[in-house]
Phi, psi and omega in degrees: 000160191287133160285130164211107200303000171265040189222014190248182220188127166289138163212160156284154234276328197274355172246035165296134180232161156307149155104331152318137162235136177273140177243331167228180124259167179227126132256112179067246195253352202245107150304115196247116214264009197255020178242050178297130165160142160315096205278117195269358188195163187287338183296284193310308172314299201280355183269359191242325164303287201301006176248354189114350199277137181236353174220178183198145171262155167207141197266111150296333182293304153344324183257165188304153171298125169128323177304095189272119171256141197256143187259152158244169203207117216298166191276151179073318202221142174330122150337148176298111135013091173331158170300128154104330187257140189182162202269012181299152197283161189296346197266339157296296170325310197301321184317292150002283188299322219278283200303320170294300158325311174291333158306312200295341187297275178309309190301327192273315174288353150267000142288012198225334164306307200294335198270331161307346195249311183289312179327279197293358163303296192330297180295336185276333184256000165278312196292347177258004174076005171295156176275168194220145190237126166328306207296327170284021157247334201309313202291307162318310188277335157303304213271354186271343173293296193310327192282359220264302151002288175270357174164093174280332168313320175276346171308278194275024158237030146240351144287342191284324182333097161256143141240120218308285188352320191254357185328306174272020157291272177313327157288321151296344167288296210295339167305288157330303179275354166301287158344289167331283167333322195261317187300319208306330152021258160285348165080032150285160204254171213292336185323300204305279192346310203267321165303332172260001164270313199297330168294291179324285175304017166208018159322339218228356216286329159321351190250354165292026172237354187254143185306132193292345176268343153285315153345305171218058181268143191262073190164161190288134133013008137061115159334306182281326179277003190249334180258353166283301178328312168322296168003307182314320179298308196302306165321315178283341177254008144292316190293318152321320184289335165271021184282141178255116140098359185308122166279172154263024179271350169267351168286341191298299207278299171323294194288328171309325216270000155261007153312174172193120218324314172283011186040028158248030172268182187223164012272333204269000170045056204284145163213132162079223191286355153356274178306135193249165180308311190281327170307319184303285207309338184273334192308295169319305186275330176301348164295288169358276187287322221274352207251341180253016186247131137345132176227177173286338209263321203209171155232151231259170215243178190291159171317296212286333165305300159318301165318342185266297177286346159335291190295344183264046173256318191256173359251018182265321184277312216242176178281121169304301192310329219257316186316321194274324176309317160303299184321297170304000167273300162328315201030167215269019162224077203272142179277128184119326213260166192250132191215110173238176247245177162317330179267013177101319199277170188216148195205182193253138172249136200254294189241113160337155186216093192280344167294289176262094171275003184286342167246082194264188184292182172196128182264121183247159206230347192198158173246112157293346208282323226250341166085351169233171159307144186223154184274146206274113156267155167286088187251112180275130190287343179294266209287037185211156195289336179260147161220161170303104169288333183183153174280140171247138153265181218267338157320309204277348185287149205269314184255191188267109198281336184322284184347312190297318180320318180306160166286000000 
């Protein structure tokens, strides 16, 4: 679940437990709100007294189950403020969050630059017939588990970026993160997480073997060309089988994701409880992205758009139940995604909203009514006078939206 330090709880530094997750620090008077992460041994507790630190916010949903938290509560005087709340003005606040978002911001696009650059080692080390070792994805997928963890908005809004060009780069990242998304979701620990990014970013790895003019051929398939194609998969589990150290819920995500439910998938023509969950699952999202992405071929089409064929999919190809749970994970305005509001302008949705998701934040950036770029505000749609008139996709917005993406 998302850290949101105005959902964390001050306690003092002596009822710091192993197994908490911190959200914040307090030295003396100045709260540091940039060390988020689950304190894992009694060592950390005591490297944190020896720096000073005398109080801590802890996220309970965040920390391990079992882990009793004591709130504290100043002597004498009205409770302490939750984290994130203060009487500063609101254009202070947006500020605040803006500086916290940009970190999480940089950190999710060089993990997701590190993980485009680790793809194509992968695929240069398939196509040479080289071995490929688990432990060189391993490091990568901690750290995209943890950022995905402390802020998944800026994670899957610097995967909503494409370029047709890189596809199949970027589709295996973007799988990974998807994956990632979807299980943290479903409330799976952090191992399954890192075991199914690492299936997702080499789910595609059979297709450095398939001819490259069927690949990117710009136009539908040939009977005979659908069926080289298939190949990949077949390709690809020669190649995992030589992966030193591969688990199987990442052979699962690899070899699966074009089964189908109705055992008219390929290569195993897998049917029904066949399919294990994280296989149902790859089934889905690898549909997904390829159905939102630019292609030479096609241009990719809104989130809400997918979702209608997702859904005429089940329930012989895909697990219905698992289809809506995604949609609702995702939700039907996806951080990353282009929307625009009653009043003509149009933005990028920047932050979720798990309670309500049809009103999550929107950052605008241009007036269709108007026909230009506006200077850029934050609109949160709960507490505000506008709704979403509908979603774009990025094809059909008349300017370039990219830019915006920056924090």
């Amino acid at each position: 679940m998302q850290f949101n330090p105005e959902e964390s709880v001050k306690i003092s530094i002596e009822h710091l437990l192993p197994g908490m997750f911190v959200t914040a620090i307090q030295q003396s008077e100045k709260v540091n709100l940039s060390h988020a992460g689950r304190v894992n041994s009694q060592a950390s507790i005591q490297q944190l007294v020896s720096n000073g630190v005398k109080f801590v916010w802890v996220d309970q949903k965040l920390s391990r189950s079992g882990v009793v938290i004591n709130a504290y509560v100043e002597p004498d005087v009205e409770p302490a403020p939750p984290v994130g709340e203060s009487p500063e003005p609101q254009s202070n606040r947006r500020g605040r969050k803006q500086l916290s978002r940009d970190a999480a911001q940089k950190k999710a696009a060089r993990i997701i630059e590190e993980a485009k650059t680790l793809a194509q080692k992968l695929l240069n080390k398939s196509l040479n017939n080289q071995d490929i070792h688990v432990s060189e994805i391993e490091s990568w997928a901690g750290e995209m588990i943890d950022t995905a963890l402390v802020d998944n908005n800026a994670l899957q809004c610097v995967s909503a970026l494409r370029n047709k060009d890189a596809y199949l780069l970027e589709h295996s990242v973007n799988v990974a993160c998807l994956m990632v998304t979807f299980g943290r979701h479903l409330g799976f620990e952090a191992e399954t997480l890192k075991e199914m990014a690492i299936g997702g970013i080499i789910h595609d790895v059979g297709k450095v073997k398939v001819d490259d003019q069927i690949l990117h051929k710009p136009g539908k398939l040939t009977p005979e060309e659908f069926e080289h194609m298939k190949l990949h998969q077949v390709f690809a589990e020669e190649i995992i089988f030589t992966v030193d150290g591969l688990g199987d819920i990442s052979r699962d995500v690899c070899l699966m994701h074009h089964e189908k439910l109705d055992g008219n998938g390929y290569p195993k023509g897998l049917k029904g409880d066949e399919i294990p969950l994280h296989g149902r699952m790859s089934c889905i999202v690898d549909i997904y992205d390829a159905l939102t992405a630019d292609r030479c071929y096609k241009k990719g089409m809104s989130s809400a758009e997918a979702f209608k064929i997702i859904l005429s999919l089940t329930p012989f190809h895909l697990d219905r139940d698992l289809v809506y749970k995604f949609i609702n994970c995702i939700g039907v305005y996806p951080v990353g995604a282009l929307v625009e509001l009653n009043d003509g302008r149009v933005g990028i949705v920047w932050t979720s909203n798990a309670d309500e998701p049809l009103k999550p934040e929107v950052k605008c950036f241009y007036s269709r009514k108007y026909k230009r770029f506006v200077d850029v505000s934050f609109v949160d749609i709960k507490n505000s006078q506008y709704k979403i008139e509908k979603a774009i996709a990025p094809c059909n917005l008349e300017v370039d939206h990219t830019p915006f993406f920056d924090v």
